[in-house]
N, C-alpha and C positions, 0 to 999 in steps of 0.2 A: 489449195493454199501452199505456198512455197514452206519447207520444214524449214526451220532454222538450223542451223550447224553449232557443234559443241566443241570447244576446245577446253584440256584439261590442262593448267601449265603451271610449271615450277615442279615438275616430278623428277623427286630425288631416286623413289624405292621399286625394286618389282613390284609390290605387293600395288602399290598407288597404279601404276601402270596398267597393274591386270584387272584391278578395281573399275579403271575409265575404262577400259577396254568392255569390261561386263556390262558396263552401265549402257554404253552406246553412244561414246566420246565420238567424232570423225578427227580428233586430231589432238596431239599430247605437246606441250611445247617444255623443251633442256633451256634450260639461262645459264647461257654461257656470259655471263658478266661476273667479275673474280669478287665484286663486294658486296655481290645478295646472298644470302643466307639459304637461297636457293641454287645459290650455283650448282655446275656438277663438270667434273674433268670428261675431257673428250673420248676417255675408256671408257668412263664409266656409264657416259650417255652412250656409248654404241652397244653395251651389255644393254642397255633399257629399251632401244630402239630395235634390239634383235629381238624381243619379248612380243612386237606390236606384229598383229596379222595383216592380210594385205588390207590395202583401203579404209584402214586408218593412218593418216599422215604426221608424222615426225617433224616439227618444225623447230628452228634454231632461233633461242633470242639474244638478239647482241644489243650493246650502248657504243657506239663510235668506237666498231673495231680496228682493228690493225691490219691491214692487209695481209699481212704473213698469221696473224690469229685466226681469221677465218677463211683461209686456204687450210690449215692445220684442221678446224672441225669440216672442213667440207673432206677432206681425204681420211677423217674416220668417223666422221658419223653418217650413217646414208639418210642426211635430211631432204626432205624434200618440196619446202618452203622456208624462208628466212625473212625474222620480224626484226625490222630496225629501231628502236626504242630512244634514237637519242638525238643531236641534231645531224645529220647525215641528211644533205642532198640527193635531190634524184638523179643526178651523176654520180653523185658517191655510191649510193647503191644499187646504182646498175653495174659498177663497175665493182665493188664486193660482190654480187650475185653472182660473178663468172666462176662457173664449175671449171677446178686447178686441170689443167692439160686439156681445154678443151674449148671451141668458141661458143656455147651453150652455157645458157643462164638459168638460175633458179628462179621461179619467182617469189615474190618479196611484197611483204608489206610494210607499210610504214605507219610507224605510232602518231596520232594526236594529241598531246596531254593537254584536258582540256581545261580550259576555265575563262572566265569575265574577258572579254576583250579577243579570243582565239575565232579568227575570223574560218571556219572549216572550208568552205568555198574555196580561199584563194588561196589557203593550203592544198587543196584536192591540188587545183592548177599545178602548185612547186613540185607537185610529186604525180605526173601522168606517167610514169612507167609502174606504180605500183599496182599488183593487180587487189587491193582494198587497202581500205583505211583503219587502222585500229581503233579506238575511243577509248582513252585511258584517262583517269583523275590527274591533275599536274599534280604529285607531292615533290619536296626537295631530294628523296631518292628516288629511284627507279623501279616503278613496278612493286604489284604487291600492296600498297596501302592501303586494301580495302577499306575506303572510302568513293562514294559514289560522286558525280559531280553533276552540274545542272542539267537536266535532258532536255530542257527547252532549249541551249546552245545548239542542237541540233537542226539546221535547217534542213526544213519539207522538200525542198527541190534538192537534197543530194541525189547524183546518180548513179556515182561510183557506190560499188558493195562495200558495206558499212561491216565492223565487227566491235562489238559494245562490248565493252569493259570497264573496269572501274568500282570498286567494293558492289560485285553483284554475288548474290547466295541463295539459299533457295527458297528464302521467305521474298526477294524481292525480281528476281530474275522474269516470273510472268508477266508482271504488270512493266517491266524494261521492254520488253516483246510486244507486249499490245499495244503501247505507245510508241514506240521509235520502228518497228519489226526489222529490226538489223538482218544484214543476210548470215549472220553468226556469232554470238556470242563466248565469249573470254573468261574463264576464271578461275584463280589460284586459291589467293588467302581465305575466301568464302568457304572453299570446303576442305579447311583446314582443322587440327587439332594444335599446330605448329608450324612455326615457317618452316616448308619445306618438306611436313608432315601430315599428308592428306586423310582422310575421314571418310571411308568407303561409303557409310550410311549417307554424311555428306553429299557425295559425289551422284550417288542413285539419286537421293532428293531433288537433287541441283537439275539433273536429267529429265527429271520428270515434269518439276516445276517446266523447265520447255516443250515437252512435249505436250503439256496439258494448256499450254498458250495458244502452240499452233493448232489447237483441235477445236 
Protein backbone atom coordinates (compact mmCIF):
# COMPACT_ATOMS: atom_id res chain seq x y z
CA UNK A 1 0.00 0.00 0.00
CA UNK A 2 1.09 3.32 -1.10
CA UNK A 3 2.38 5.49 2.47
CA UNK A 4 0.72 8.56 2.46
CA UNK A 5 3.06 11.76 2.73
CA UNK A 6 3.01 14.49 5.80
CA UNK A 7 3.32 17.98 5.46
CA UNK A 8 3.79 20.16 8.64
CA UNK A 9 2.87 24.02 7.64
CA UNK A 10 2.75 27.38 9.21
CA UNK A 11 6.12 26.69 11.00
CA UNK A 12 7.24 29.73 12.71
CA UNK A 13 9.89 28.07 15.46
CA UNK A 14 13.04 25.70 15.55
CA UNK A 15 11.70 23.81 18.06
CA UNK A 16 8.26 23.04 15.71
CA UNK A 17 10.56 22.27 12.88
CA UNK A 18 12.70 19.84 14.77
CA UNK A 19 9.47 18.48 16.26
CA UNK A 20 8.03 17.44 12.34
CA UNK A 21 11.25 16.53 11.63
CA UNK A 22 11.27 13.80 14.61
CA UNK A 23 8.04 12.82 14.04
CA UNK A 24 8.60 11.73 10.32
CA UNK A 25 7.07 15.03 8.50
CA UNK A 26 8.46 14.53 4.47
CA UNK A 27 7.69 18.22 4.20
CA UNK A 28 7.35 21.54 6.45
CA UNK A 29 5.60 24.48 4.46
CA UNK A 30 6.82 29.08 5.55
CA UNK A 31 3.58 31.15 4.56
CA UNK A 32 4.86 33.67 3.18
CA UNK A 33 1.54 35.82 2.96
CA UNK A 34 2.10 39.18 5.12
CA UNK A 35 -1.64 38.69 6.82
CA UNK A 36 -1.45 35.26 8.39
CA UNK A 37 -0.54 35.04 11.77
CA UNK A 38 1.74 32.42 10.39
CA UNK A 39 3.73 34.40 8.28
CA UNK A 40 7.48 34.39 8.49
CA UNK A 41 10.18 36.94 6.84
CA UNK A 42 12.36 35.31 4.11
CA UNK A 43 15.55 35.25 6.97
CA UNK A 44 13.87 33.88 9.05
CA UNK A 45 12.38 30.99 6.97
CA UNK A 46 16.03 30.27 5.56
CA UNK A 47 17.30 29.93 9.55
CA UNK A 48 14.21 27.23 9.69
CA UNK A 49 14.96 25.69 6.43
CA UNK A 50 18.78 25.25 7.31
CA UNK A 51 17.48 23.16 10.45
CA UNK A 52 15.65 20.58 7.83
CA UNK A 53 18.01 17.33 6.86
CA UNK A 54 18.06 16.04 3.55
CA UNK A 55 14.77 14.53 2.07
CA UNK A 56 12.61 16.44 3.97
CA UNK A 57 11.27 19.18 1.62
CA UNK A 58 10.74 22.90 2.31
CA UNK A 59 7.93 24.34 0.62
CA UNK A 60 6.83 27.99 0.14
CA UNK A 61 3.18 29.23 0.58
CA UNK A 62 2.10 32.17 -1.35
CA UNK A 63 -1.66 34.05 -2.07
CA UNK A 64 -1.21 35.94 -5.45
CA UNK A 65 2.30 36.88 -5.27
CA UNK A 66 4.25 39.68 -6.87
CA UNK A 67 6.68 38.69 -8.97
CA UNK A 68 9.55 40.48 -7.60
CA UNK A 69 8.01 38.95 -3.93
CA UNK A 70 8.75 35.61 -4.83
CA UNK A 71 11.95 36.01 -6.79
CA UNK A 72 12.99 37.61 -3.32
CA UNK A 73 12.06 34.04 -1.33
CA UNK A 74 13.30 31.92 -4.13
CA UNK A 75 16.95 33.85 -3.83
CA UNK A 76 16.84 33.16 -0.06
CA UNK A 77 15.07 30.41 1.05
CA UNK A 78 16.21 27.10 -0.79
CA UNK A 79 12.58 25.94 -1.16
CA UNK A 80 11.95 23.36 -3.14
CA UNK A 81 8.27 23.13 -4.04
CA UNK A 82 5.83 26.22 -4.16
CA UNK A 83 2.01 26.15 -2.93
CA UNK A 84 -0.23 28.73 -4.69
CA UNK A 85 -3.19 29.38 -2.43
CA UNK A 86 -5.10 32.06 -4.18
CA UNK A 87 -6.53 32.80 -7.54
CA UNK A 88 -3.34 32.43 -9.72
CA UNK A 89 -3.59 30.72 -13.16
CA UNK A 90 -1.55 27.98 -14.54
CA UNK A 91 0.23 30.61 -16.48
CA UNK A 92 0.57 32.46 -13.55
CA UNK A 93 2.26 29.88 -11.83
CA UNK A 94 4.33 28.51 -14.27
CA UNK A 95 5.63 31.60 -14.67
CA UNK A 96 6.19 32.54 -10.76
CA UNK A 97 7.70 28.90 -10.43
CA UNK A 98 10.84 30.12 -12.54
CA UNK A 99 13.99 29.79 -10.28
CA UNK A 100 15.62 33.93 -10.53
CA UNK A 101 18.69 33.60 -13.24
CA UNK A 102 17.75 30.61 -14.55
CA UNK A 103 15.30 28.70 -17.27
CA UNK A 104 14.36 25.96 -14.51
CA UNK A 105 11.18 25.74 -12.59
CA UNK A 106 10.11 24.65 -9.24
CA UNK A 107 7.30 22.63 -9.08
CA UNK A 108 4.13 23.96 -7.77
CA UNK A 109 0.95 23.16 -6.42
CA UNK A 110 -2.03 24.62 -6.63
CA UNK A 111 -4.81 24.98 -3.78
CA UNK A 112 -8.58 24.05 -4.18
CA UNK A 113 -10.76 25.79 -1.69
CA UNK A 114 -13.41 23.68 -1.43
CA UNK A 115 -17.10 23.89 -1.04
CA UNK A 116 -20.85 23.23 -2.64
CA UNK A 117 -20.61 23.91 -6.26
CA UNK A 118 -16.34 23.69 -6.74
CA UNK A 119 -16.43 21.56 -9.69
CA UNK A 120 -12.57 19.61 -8.81
CA UNK A 121 -12.47 17.88 -12.39
CA UNK A 122 -12.48 20.93 -14.32
CA UNK A 123 -10.26 22.65 -11.90
CA UNK A 124 -7.64 19.70 -12.36
CA UNK A 125 -8.03 20.78 -16.19
CA UNK A 126 -7.23 24.96 -15.47
CA UNK A 127 -4.25 23.92 -13.69
CA UNK A 128 -2.27 20.80 -15.87
CA UNK A 129 1.17 22.16 -14.95
CA UNK A 130 0.56 21.50 -11.38
CA UNK A 131 2.32 18.51 -10.19
CA UNK A 132 -1.00 18.11 -7.24
CA UNK A 133 -3.82 19.40 -6.04
CA UNK A 134 -4.12 20.75 -2.58
CA UNK A 135 -7.89 20.31 -0.86
CA UNK A 136 -8.27 23.20 1.49
CA UNK A 137 -11.90 24.28 3.34
CA UNK A 138 -13.00 27.80 1.39
CA UNK A 139 -12.89 30.29 4.67
CA UNK A 140 -12.86 34.06 3.77
CA UNK A 141 -9.14 34.15 4.75
CA UNK A 142 -6.45 32.06 3.71
CA UNK A 143 -5.35 28.95 5.13
CA UNK A 144 -5.45 27.68 8.60
CA UNK A 145 -9.30 27.71 9.55
CA UNK A 146 -9.20 24.38 10.81
CA UNK A 147 -12.38 23.46 9.71
CA UNK A 148 -12.91 20.40 7.49
CA UNK A 149 -15.20 20.66 4.46
CA UNK A 150 -17.41 17.88 2.59
CA UNK A 151 -15.16 14.77 1.43
CA UNK A 152 -17.95 13.67 -0.61
CA UNK A 153 -16.96 16.87 -3.05
CA UNK A 154 -14.23 14.65 -3.87
CA UNK A 155 -14.71 12.83 -7.05
CA UNK A 156 -13.60 8.87 -7.28
CA UNK A 157 -12.06 9.20 -10.82
CA UNK A 158 -9.45 11.97 -9.74
CA UNK A 159 -6.09 11.18 -11.10
CA UNK A 160 -3.99 13.81 -10.43
CA UNK A 161 -2.15 13.37 -6.75
CA UNK A 162 -4.42 14.71 -4.44
CA UNK A 163 -3.07 16.38 -1.00
CA UNK A 164 -6.05 16.83 1.84
CA UNK A 165 -6.33 19.44 3.82
CA UNK A 166 -8.63 21.30 5.73
CA UNK A 167 -9.25 21.37 9.74
CA UNK A 168 -7.53 17.79 9.86
CA UNK A 169 -5.85 16.68 13.41
CA UNK A 170 -5.23 13.64 14.92
CA UNK A 171 -8.63 12.41 16.05
CA UNK A 172 -9.82 12.77 12.39
CA UNK A 173 -6.76 12.41 9.92
CA UNK A 174 -7.23 8.17 9.69
CA UNK A 175 -10.54 7.98 8.82
CA UNK A 176 -9.73 11.26 5.87
CA UNK A 177 -7.12 8.47 4.57
CA UNK A 178 -9.30 5.58 4.59
CA UNK A 179 -11.86 7.41 2.70
CA UNK A 180 -10.37 9.72 0.18
CA UNK A 181 -6.54 7.96 0.57
CA UNK A 182 -4.95 11.36 -0.83
CA UNK A 183 -1.39 10.81 -1.91
CA UNK A 184 -0.58 13.37 1.00
CA UNK A 185 -1.90 15.08 3.56
CA UNK A 186 -1.71 18.97 4.98
CA UNK A 187 -1.75 20.24 8.34
CA UNK A 188 -1.26 23.47 10.52
CA UNK A 189 -3.97 24.67 12.99
CA UNK A 190 -4.64 20.80 14.02
CA UNK A 191 -1.47 20.46 15.73
CA UNK A 192 -1.53 23.72 17.07
CA UNK A 193 -1.37 25.33 20.82
CA UNK A 194 -1.57 28.76 18.73
CA UNK A 195 -1.47 30.27 15.52
CA UNK A 196 1.59 29.74 14.41
CA UNK A 197 2.53 27.61 17.60
CA UNK A 198 2.70 24.12 17.09
CA UNK A 199 2.29 21.18 19.73
CA UNK A 200 5.00 18.57 19.44
CA UNK A 201 2.75 15.75 21.21
CA UNK A 202 0.33 17.16 18.67
CA UNK A 203 2.44 16.64 15.78
CA UNK A 204 3.77 12.89 16.85
CA UNK A 205 -0.14 12.16 17.31
CA UNK A 206 -0.98 13.56 13.91
CA UNK A 207 1.94 11.27 12.34
CA UNK A 208 0.78 8.44 13.79
CA UNK A 209 -2.93 8.76 13.35
CA UNK A 210 -1.34 8.32 9.41
CA UNK A 211 0.73 5.94 9.77
CA UNK A 212 -1.68 3.71 11.58
CA UNK A 213 -4.38 4.41 8.39
CA UNK A 214 -1.79 3.10 5.88
CA UNK A 215 -1.22 -0.09 7.83
Amino acid sequence: MTRTRIKICGLTRPQDVTAAVEAGADAVGFVFYPPSPRYVPFDRAAELAALLPPFVTPVGLFVDPQPEFIAGALRRVPLQCLQFHGDESNARCAALSMIPGTDCRLPWIKVARMRPGVDLLEFSVSHPGACALLLDTFVEEYGGGGKTFDWSLVPSEMERPLVLSGGLDPGNVGEAIRRLRPWAVDVSSGVEVAKGIKDAAKIAAFVAGVRNADS
